[in-house]
N, C-alpha and C positions, 0 to 999 in steps of 0.2 A: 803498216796499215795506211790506207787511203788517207789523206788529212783532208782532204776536199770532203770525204764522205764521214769525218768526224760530229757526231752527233752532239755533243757534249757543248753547253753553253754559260763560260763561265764570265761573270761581267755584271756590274752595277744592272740590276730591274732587267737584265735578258731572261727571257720566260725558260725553266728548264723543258725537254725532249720531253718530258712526263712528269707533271705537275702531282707528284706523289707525297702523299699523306694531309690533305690537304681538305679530300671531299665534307668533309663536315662542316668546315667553316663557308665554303661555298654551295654549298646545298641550304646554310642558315640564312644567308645572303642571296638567293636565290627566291628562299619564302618568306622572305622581309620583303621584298623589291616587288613581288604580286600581292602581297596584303596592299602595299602602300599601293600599288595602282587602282587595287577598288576600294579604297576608302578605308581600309579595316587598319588599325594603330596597329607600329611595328619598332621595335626598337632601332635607333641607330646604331654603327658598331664603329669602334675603334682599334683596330689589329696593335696589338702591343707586343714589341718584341725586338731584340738584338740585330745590331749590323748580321747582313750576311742568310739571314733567316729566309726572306723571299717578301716580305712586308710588301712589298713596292710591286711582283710581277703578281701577289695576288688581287692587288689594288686594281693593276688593268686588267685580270682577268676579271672581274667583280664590273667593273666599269660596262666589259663587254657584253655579261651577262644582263645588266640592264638594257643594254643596245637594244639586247635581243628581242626586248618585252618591249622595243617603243618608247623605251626613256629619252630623253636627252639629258646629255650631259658634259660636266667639264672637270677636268682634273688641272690641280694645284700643286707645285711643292711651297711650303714654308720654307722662308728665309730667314737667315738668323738677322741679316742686313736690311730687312725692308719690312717696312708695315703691313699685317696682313690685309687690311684695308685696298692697299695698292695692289693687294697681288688676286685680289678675288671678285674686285670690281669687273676687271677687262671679261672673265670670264660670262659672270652675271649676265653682262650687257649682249655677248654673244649669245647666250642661252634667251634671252626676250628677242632678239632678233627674229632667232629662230622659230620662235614661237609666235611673233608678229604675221609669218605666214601660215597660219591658221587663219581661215574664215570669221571661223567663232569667237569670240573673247575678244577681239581686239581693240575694247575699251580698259579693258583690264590689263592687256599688255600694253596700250600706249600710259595708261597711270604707271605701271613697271616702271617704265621707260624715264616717265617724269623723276619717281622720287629716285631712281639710281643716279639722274642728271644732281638732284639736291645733294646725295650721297657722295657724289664723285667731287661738288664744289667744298662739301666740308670737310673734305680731304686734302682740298688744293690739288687734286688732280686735272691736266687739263681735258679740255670735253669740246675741243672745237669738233674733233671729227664728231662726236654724235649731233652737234650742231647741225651740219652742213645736210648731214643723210636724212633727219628727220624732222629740224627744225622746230621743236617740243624745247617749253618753258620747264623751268625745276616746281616737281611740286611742291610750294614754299611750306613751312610748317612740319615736313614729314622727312626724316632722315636725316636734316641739315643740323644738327645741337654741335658737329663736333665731336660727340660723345659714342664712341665705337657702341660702348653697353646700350644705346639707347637705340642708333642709329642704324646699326647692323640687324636686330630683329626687326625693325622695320621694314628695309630692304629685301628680307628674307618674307616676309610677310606680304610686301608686293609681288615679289615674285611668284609665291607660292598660290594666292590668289592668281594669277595670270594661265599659271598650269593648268589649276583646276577649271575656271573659265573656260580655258581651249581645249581641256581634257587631256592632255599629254602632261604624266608624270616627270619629274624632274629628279636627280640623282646629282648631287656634288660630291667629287672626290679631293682629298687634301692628305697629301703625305708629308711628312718630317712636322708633325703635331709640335713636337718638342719646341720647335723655334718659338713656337708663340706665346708672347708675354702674356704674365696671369689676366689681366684685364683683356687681352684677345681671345683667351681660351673664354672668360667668362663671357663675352659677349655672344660664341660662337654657341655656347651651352643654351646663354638665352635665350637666341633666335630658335634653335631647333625646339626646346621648350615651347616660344610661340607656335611654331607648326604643328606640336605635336596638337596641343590645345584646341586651336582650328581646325585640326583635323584634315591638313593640305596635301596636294599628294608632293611634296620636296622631302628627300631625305639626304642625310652626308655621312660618307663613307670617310675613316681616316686611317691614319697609321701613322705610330710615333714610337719613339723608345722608352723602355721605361716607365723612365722617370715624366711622362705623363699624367700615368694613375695619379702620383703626386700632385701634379696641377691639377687635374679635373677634381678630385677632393678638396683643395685648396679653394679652387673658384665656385661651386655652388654646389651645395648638398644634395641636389636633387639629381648629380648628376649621372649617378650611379642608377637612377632609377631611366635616365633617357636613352643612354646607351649600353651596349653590350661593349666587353674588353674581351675578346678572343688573345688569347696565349698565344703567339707565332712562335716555336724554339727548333728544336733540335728534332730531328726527324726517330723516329722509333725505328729499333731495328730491322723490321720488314717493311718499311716503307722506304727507310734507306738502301734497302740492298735493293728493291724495286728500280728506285732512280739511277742506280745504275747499270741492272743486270739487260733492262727493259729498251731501255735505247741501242744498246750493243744487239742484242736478239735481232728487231728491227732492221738492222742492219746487216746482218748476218752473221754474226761476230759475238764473241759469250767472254766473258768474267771466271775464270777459275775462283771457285769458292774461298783460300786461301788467301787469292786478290782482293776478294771482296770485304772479306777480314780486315784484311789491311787498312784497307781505305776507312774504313770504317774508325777502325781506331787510331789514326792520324788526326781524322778532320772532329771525329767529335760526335760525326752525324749533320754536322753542320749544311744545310742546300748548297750553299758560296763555293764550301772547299769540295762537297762531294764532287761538283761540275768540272771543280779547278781538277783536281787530280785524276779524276775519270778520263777527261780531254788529256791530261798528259800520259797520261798511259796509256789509251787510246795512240796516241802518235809515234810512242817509243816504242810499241810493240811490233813485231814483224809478220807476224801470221793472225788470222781469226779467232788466235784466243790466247787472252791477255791473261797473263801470271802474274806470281804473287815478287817475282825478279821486275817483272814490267816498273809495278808501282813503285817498288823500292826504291827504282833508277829516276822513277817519277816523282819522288819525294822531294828530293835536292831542286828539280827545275819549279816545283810548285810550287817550293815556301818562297825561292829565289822571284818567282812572280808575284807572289803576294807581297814578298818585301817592297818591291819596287813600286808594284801600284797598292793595292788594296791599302794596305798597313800603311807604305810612305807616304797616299796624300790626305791622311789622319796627322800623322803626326809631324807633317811641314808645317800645318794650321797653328802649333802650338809655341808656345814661346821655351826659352831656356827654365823658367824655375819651373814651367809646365812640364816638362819634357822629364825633369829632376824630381818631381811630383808621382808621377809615371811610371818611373822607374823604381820608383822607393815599393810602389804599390805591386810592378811585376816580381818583387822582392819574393812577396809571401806565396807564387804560384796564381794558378787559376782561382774563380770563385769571389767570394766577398771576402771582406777583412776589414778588420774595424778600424776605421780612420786614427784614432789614438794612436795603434801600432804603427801605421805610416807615419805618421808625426816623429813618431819616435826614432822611427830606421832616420830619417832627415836631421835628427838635431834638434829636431824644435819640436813648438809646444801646438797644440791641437788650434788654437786660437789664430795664430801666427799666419797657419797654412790654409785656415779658413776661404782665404780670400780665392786663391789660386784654385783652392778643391771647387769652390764655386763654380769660376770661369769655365774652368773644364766640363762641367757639369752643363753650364747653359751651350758646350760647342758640339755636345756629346759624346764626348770621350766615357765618362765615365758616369755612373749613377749612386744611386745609393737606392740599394734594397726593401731594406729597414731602417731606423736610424741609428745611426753612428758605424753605419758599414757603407761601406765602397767597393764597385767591380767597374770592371772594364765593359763599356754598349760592344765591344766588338772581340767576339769570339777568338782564342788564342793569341793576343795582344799582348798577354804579358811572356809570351815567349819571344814575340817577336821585340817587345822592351829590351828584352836581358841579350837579344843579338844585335842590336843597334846600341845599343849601352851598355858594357858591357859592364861596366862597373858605376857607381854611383858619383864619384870625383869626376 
């Protein structure tokens, strides 16, 4: 088969050939994004869901979908290394630029403007460049405490005023949620709480793994009432065979049913691995229609690529007793397993290993369910554990 004419895209946030099974969530996301331009309350959403799902390429289809209707906007990832303060200011500041050429409001964007300067100094971030372009004082009193919980709905609230003034809705997008410390989640709950209140047209799009639901209960009760948590998982069986029967069609080229089988039950249903293995069997095949021999021979080259990338740059991040953590937990198969039993494949006591289940936990390796269970954020992990390690010594 052509590989130039390979349809298949497998790779961190690469959009698939056919964004299948999917329409619901973006059709929700669709009529949130026109409530909130004419004023009408609309919940925020939070996509919740495992490495490998598509979390990330529905983010920028969602992003673009706003585009469509005249929003502006800016997308984010969290870092586990940097404060979210730093990471969400630069954007802000470009979103009032933008909006500074508008006719209308431009009292209400240059206040923006002010208290983001206050916002950016209580940060210690520097702000000569917004110095130089606009030459604007911090608005003293508003945004400057230091106190993310305090400072960030402010900011949020000048900005939101600014939109509404110029009439152009505003849309934030923020992916890997998880990174953000309980006092960053709650500040970001409260700001949108402001907006919702005011009635502004800014809303924020997120996606995280997990063990978010966790933080967002953790940091304000109300917050289950602001946002929507849409399920990202595993594709249902006819939208899975879609994502791969539908691009090969396209191209002129078909899936032996058998194949399709296959695939199916290697990857899980998983988007990730559907891509991975479709592209390699797609390339191993020699005529227009790919069999159930194709994949087979495409199984060995797909895990061999996930080893290498997907799976290995997870678990280079992690240290030795992590890595021996990990392993105890690929122990018991796929799925959850209650942390006590790991303890126990290790030698030790549930107490002991606390620390390291943590660590893992804030880097997103692994989650916890329920309590006192533990899985894997990424999809066939503990198979790939028991081929990297083969043994627990």
């Amino acid at each position: 088969m052509d590989r130039v004419r390979n349809p298949y895209a497998p790779g961190a946030g690469n959009p698939p050939p056919e964004l299948a099974g999917r329409s619901s969530v973006l059709d929700d996301a669709r009529v949130a994004l026109q409530r909130i331009a004419i004023g009408r309350a609309a919940q925020s959403s939070i996509l919740v869901g495992l490495r490998g799902v598509g979390k990330t390429v529905l983010l920028v289809r969602i992003k673009e979908i706003a585009e469509e209707q005249s929003y502006k906007t800016h997308i984010v990832e969290a870092h586990e290394a940097k404060p979210f303060a730093e990471l969400i200011a630069p954007g802000l500041r470009s979103l009032l630029l933008s909006l500074s050429r508008f006719e209308n409001g431009k009292d209400k964007v240059r206040r923006g403007l002010r208290v983001l300067k206050s916002f950016l100094g209580s940060i210690k971030v520097k702000v000569g460049e917004l110095d130089i372009e606009l030459g604007i004082e911090s608005e003293t009193g508003v945004a400057d405490s230091g106190d993310i919980e305090v400072d960030l709905p402010n900011l949020f609230l000048a900005v939101g005023d600014a939109a509404k003034a110029v009439g152009c809705p505003v849309a934030l997008f923020v992916d890997e949620l998880q990174y953000l410390s309980e006092k960053e989640f709650s500040a970001l709950i409260m700001s949108i709480h402001k907006i919702s209140q005011a009635q502004l047209p800014l809303t924020l799009i997120g996606a995280g793994l997990p063990q978010i639901l966790g933080l967002a209960g953790e940091s304000k009760s109300y917050s289950e009432r602001l946002f929507r948590y849409p399920k990202i998982g595993a594709l249902d069986e006819i939208d899975a065979e879609a994502a791969i029967a539908g691009p090969a069609i396209a191209e002129g080229a078909s899936f032996k049913p058998e194949a399709i089988k296959e695939i199916l039950r290697v990857t899980e249903r998983y988007p990730y691995f559907l891509q991975q293995w479709a592209h390699d069997a797609w390339n191993i095949a020699s005529g227009p229609s790919i069999t159930y021999g194709d994949v087979v021979r495409a199984t060995d080259i797909s895990i061999r690529t996930l080893d290498e990338s997907f799976f290995r740059v997870r678990f280079d991040r992690c240290t030795p007793s992590e890595k021996r953590y990990m392993r105890a937990l690929a122990e018991f198969g796929p799925g959850a397993h209650r942390s006590g039993d790991v303890a126990d494949c290790l030698g030790l006591k549930t107490t002991s290993v606390g620390p390291t289940r943590g660590k893992l936990i804030k880097k997103g390796m692994i989650y916890s369910p329920q309590h006192g269970d533990t899985a894997f954020t990424v999809p066939l992990f503990d198979s790939y554990m028991r081929r990297v390690m083969p043994t627990l010594e």
